[in-house]
C-alpha positions as CSV (number, residue, x, y, z in Angstrom):
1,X,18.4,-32.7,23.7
2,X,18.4,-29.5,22.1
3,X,20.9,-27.1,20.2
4,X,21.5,-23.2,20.1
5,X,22.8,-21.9,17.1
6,X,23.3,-18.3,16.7
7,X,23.0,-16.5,13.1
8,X,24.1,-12.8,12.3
9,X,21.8,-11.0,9.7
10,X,23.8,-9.6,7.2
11,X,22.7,-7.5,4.3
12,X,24.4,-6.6,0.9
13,X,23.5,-3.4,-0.8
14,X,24.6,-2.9,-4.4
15,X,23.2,-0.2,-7.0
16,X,22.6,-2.5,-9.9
17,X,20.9,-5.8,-10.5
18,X,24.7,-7.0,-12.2
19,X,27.0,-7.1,-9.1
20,X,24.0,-8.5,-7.5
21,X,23.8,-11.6,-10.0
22,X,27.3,-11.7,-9.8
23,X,27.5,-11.5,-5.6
24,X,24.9,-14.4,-5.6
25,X,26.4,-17.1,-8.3
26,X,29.4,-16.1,-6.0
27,X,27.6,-17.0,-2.7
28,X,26.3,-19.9,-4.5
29,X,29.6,-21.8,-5.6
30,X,30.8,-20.7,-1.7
31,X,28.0,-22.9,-0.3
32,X,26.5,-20.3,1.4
33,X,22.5,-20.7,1.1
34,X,21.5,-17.2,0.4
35,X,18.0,-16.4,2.7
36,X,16.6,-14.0,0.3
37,X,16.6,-11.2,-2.3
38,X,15.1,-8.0,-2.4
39,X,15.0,-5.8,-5.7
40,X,13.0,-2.8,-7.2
41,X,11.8,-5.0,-9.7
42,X,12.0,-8.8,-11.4
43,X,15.5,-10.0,-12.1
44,X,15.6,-12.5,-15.1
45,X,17.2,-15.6,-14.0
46,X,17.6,-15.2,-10.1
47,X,15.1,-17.9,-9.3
48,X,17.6,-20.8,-9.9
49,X,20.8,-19.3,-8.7
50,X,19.2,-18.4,-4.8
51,X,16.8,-21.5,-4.7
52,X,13.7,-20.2,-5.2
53,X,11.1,-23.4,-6.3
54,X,9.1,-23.2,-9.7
55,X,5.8,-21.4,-8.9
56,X,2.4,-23.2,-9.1
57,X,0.5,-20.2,-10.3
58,X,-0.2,-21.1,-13.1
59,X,-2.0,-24.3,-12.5
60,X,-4.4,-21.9,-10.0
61,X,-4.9,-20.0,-13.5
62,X,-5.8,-22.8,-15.3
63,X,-8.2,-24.2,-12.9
64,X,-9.8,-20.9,-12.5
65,X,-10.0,-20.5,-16.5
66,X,-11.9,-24.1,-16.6
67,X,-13.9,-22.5,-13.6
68,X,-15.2,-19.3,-15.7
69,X,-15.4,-21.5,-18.4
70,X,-17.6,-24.0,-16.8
71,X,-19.7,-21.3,-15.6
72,X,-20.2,-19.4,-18.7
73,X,-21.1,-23.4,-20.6
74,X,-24.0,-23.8,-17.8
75,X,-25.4,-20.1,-18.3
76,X,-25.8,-20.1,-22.2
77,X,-26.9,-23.8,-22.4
78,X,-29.5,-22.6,-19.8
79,X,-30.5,-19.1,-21.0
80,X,-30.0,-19.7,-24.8
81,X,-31.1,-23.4,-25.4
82,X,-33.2,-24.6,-22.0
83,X,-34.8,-21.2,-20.7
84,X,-35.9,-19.1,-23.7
85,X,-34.7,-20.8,-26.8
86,X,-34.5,-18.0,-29.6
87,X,-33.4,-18.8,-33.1
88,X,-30.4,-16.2,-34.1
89,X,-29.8,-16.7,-37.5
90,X,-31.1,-20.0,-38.3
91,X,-29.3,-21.5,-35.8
92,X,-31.0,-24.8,-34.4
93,X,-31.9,-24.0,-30.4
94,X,-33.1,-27.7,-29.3
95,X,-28.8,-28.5,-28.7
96,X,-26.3,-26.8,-27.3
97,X,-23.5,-28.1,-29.4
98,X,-24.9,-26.9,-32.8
99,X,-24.7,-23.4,-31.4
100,X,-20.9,-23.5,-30.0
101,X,-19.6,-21.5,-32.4
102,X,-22.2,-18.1,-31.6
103,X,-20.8,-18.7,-28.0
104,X,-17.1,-18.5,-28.0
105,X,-16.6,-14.9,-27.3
106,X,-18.6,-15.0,-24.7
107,X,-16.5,-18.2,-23.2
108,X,-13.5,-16.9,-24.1
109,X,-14.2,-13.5,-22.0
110,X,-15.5,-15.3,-19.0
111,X,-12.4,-17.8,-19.0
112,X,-10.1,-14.6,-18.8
113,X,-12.4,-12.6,-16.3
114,X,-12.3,-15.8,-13.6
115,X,-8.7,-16.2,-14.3
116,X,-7.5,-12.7,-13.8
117,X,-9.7,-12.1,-10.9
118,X,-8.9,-15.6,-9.1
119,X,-4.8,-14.9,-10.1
120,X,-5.3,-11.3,-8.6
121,X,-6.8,-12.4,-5.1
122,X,-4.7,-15.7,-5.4
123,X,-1.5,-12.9,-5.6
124,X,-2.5,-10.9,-3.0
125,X,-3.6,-13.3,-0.4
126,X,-0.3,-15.8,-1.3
127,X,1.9,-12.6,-0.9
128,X,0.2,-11.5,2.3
129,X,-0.9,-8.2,0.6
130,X,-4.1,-7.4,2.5
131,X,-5.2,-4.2,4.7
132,X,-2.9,-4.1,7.9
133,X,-0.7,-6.3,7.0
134,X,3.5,-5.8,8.0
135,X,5.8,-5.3,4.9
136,X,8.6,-7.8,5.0
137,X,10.9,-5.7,3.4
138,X,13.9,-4.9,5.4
139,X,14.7,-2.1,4.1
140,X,12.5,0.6,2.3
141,X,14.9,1.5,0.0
142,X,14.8,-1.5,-1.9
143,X,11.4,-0.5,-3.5
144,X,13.3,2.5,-5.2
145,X,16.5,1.8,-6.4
146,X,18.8,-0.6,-4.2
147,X,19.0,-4.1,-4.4
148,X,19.7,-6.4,-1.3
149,X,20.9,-9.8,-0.8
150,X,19.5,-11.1,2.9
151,X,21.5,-13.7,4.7
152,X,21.6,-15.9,8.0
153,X,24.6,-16.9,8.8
154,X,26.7,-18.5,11.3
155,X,29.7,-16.9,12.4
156,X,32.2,-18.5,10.3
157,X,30.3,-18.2,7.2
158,X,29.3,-14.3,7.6
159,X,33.0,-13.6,7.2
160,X,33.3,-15.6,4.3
161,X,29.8,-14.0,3.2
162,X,31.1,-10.3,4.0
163,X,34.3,-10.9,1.7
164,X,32.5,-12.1,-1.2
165,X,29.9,-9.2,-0.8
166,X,32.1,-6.7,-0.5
167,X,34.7,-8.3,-3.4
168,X,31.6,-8.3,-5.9
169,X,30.7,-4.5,-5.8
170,X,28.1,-4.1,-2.7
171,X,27.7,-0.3,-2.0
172,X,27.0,-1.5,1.9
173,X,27.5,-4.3,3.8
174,X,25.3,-4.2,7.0
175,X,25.2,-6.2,10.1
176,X,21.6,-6.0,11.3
177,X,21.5,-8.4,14.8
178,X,21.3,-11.9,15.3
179,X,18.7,-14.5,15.4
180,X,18.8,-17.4,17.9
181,X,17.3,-20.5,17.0
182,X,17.1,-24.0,18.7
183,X,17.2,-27.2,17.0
184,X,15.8,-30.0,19.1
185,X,17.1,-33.7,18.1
C-alpha cells in the first residue's frame, strides 16, 4: 500500500540575518521542520535551531594531521638516521628518538600541509563543489545579500508557515511549485 502526499515549496526572503533567526526559532516552536537555509555567509547559532547535525570534519582533520604526520616520522627516520646518517650538531644519528627535537618543524609543517589539503578536497567533494556540477541554491540572490528560509510543506502547514514568515519581517514570501512524494508502508 502506498501514500501521496503533496508538499508546496515555499520560500521566505528577509534582508537581514535577524528576522531570519527570529522567523526560524518561530518556525521551530510552531513544529514546522524547516528544510533548509540559505545565506550570504555563516550565521552564528543557526545549526541548532533548524536541525542541522554536529559536523564530523574535524575528525577527517585529525586523521589527516596523524597521516602527514606519519609520513613526515617515516621520511626523516629514513633519510636522516637509516639512509645517510649525518651528524648536525653533535647530535647522535644511530636513533631516531635522540634527534626528535631537530625534527619538529618539519612535523609540524607536514601535519598542517596533509590537513589543509585533505580538509580542502574533503570540502569540496562533501559539498559537491567539482567542475560541472548544479548549484543547489534556489535562488542566486542569496549569494549576495538575501537570506532564505526553504520549506516543504503540506497544505495546512504552509499557511501556518506563510503567517509566521510574513509576521517575522520576510521582504518576500514565494510559492515556488509543489513536490509529490509517495510513502510506501
Amino acid at each position: 500500500m502506498a501514500a501521496t502526499i503533496n508538499k508546496k515549496i515555499i520560500h521566505g526572503i528577509y534582508d537581514d540575518e535577524v528576522p531570519l533567526l527570529e522567523a526560524c526559532n518561530k518556525l521551530k516552536t510552531a513544529g514546522i521542520k524547516i528544510a533548509d537555509v540559505f545565506t550570504p555567509f555563516p550565521i552564528h547559532g543557526i545549526d541548532p535551531i533548524i536541525g542541522v547535525p554536529r559536523t564530523r570534519l574535524a575528525i577527517c582533520a585529525f586523521i589527516y594531521g596523524l597521516t602527514g604526520l606519519g609520513l613526515a616520522t617515516l621520511m626523516m627516520w629514513y633519510m636522516m638516521v637509516s639512509d645517510w646518517p649525518t651528524d648536525v650538531g653533535g647530535k647522535p644519528n644511530w636513533a631516531y628518538y635522540f634527534n626528535i627535537p631537530a625534527f619538529i618543524p618539519i612535523s609540524f609543517e607536514s601535519t598542517v600541509f596533509c590537513a589543509g589539503h585533505g580538509m580542502a578536497l574533503t570540502y569540496l567533494l562533501r559539498c559537491m563543489l567539482v567542475p560541472g556540477a548544479k548549484a543547489k541554491n534556489p535562488d542566486p540572490r542569496t549569494t549576495n545579500d538575501k537570506f532564505m528560509i526553504y520549506l516543504e510543506l503540506n497544505d495546512e502547514q504552509a499557511t501556518k508557515a506563510d503567517g509566521i514568515l510574513r509576521a517575522a519581517g520576510a521582504s518576500e514570501v514565494n510559492y515556488k511549485g509543489t513536490i509529490t512524494e509517495t510513502l510506501a508502508y
